[in-house]
C-alpha positions in Angstrom: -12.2 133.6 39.5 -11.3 134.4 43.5 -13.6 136.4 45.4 -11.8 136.7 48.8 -10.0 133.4 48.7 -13.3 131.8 47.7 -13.2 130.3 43.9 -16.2 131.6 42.1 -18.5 129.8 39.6 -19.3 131.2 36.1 -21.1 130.4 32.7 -19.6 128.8 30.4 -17.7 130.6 27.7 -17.9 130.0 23.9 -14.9 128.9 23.5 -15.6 126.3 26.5 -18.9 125.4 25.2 -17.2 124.7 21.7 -14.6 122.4 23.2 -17.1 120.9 25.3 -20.0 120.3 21.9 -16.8 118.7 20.2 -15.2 116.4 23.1 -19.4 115.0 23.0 -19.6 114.4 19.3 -19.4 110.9 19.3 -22.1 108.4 20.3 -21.4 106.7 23.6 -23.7 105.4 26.3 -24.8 108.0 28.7 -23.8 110.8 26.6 -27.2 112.5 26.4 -26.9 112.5 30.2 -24.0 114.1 30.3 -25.3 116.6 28.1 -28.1 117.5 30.2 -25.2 117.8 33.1 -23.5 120.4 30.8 -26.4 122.6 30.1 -26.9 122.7 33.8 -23.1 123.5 34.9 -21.1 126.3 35.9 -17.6 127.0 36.0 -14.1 127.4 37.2 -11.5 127.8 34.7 -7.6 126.8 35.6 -4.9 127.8 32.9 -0.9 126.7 33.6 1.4 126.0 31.8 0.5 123.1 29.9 -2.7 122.8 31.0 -6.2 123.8 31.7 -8.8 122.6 33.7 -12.6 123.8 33.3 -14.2 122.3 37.3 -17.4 122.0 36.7 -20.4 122.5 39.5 -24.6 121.4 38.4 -27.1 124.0 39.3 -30.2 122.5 40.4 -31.6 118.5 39.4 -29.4 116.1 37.6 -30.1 112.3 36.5 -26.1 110.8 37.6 -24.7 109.3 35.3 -25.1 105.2 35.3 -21.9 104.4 34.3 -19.0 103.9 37.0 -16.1 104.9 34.5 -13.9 108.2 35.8 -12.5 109.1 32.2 -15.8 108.1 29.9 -14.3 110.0 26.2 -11.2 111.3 25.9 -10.3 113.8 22.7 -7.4 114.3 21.0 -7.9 117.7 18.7 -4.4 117.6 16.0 -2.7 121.2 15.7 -1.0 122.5 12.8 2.0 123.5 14.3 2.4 121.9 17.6 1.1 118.8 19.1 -2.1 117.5 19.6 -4.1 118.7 22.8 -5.7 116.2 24.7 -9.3 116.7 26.4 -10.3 114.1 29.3 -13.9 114.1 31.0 -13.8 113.2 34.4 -17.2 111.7 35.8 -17.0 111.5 39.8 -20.3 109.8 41.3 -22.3 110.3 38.4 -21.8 113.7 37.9 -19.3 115.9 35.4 -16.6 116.5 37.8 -13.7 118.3 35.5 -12.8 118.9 32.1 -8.7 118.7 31.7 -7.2 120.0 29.1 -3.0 119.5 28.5 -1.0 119.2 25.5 0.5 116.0 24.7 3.9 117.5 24.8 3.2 119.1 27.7 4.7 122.2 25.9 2.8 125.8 26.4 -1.0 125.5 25.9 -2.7 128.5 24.3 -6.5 128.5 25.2 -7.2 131.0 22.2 -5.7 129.1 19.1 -6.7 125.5 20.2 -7.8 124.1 16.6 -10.8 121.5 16.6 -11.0 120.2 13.1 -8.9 117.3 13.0 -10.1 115.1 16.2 -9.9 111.6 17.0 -12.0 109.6 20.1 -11.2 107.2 22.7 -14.0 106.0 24.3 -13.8 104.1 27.1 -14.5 100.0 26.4 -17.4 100.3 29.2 -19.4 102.5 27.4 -18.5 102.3 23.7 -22.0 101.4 21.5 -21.7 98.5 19.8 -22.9 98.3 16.4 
């Protein structure tokens, strides 16, 4: 949202939040970091084309992230009728930067009928838990 040319923060939406709850439901190190970050962040939402982008700003006290990896899990969430959307968490100097949102087709991306119950991980070597 634009206020005067300035961009505007807001809560998180439950459609965000669900995104977000599925993008970190797989173990990796850090996560429970990150998740602290989240519960802490506001918002600017983006939507183009093929794309959207949730910019992400931490109210108050945060412990940064450890890790020095930009893209730490990346999501792909498999549609029934069009191809799979992609969701990458950026991480800039320990903190939640951006979470961007495109379909792998880079065809039209609907926000509102984004299905999440087919998704596969990529987690980033650096981080992965080994078992």
């Amino acid at each position: 949202m634009k206020m005067g040319g300035i961009e505007i923060y807001r809560n998180i939406y439950i459609k965000e939040q669900q995104w977000i709850n599925r993008l970190m439901d797989v173990e990796f190190r850090g996560r429970d970091i990150l998740l602290k970050q989240f519960s802490k962040a506001k918002i600017i939402y983006k939507q183009e084309y093929a794309f959207i982008s949730l910019k992400f700003k931490i109210e108050g006290e945060i412990e940064p992230y450890p890790y020095r990896v930009r893209v730490p899990v990346e999501m792909r969430a498999f549609q029934t009728s069009t191809a799979p959307i992609v969701f990458l968490l950026h991480v800039v100097n320990g903190v939640i930067d951006e979470l961007e949102i495109i379909t792998a087709d880079l065809t039209q991306i609907d926000a509102d009928s984004i299905k999440l119950e087919k998704v596969e991980y990529e987690v980033n070597q650096e981080v992965v838990v080994k078992k």
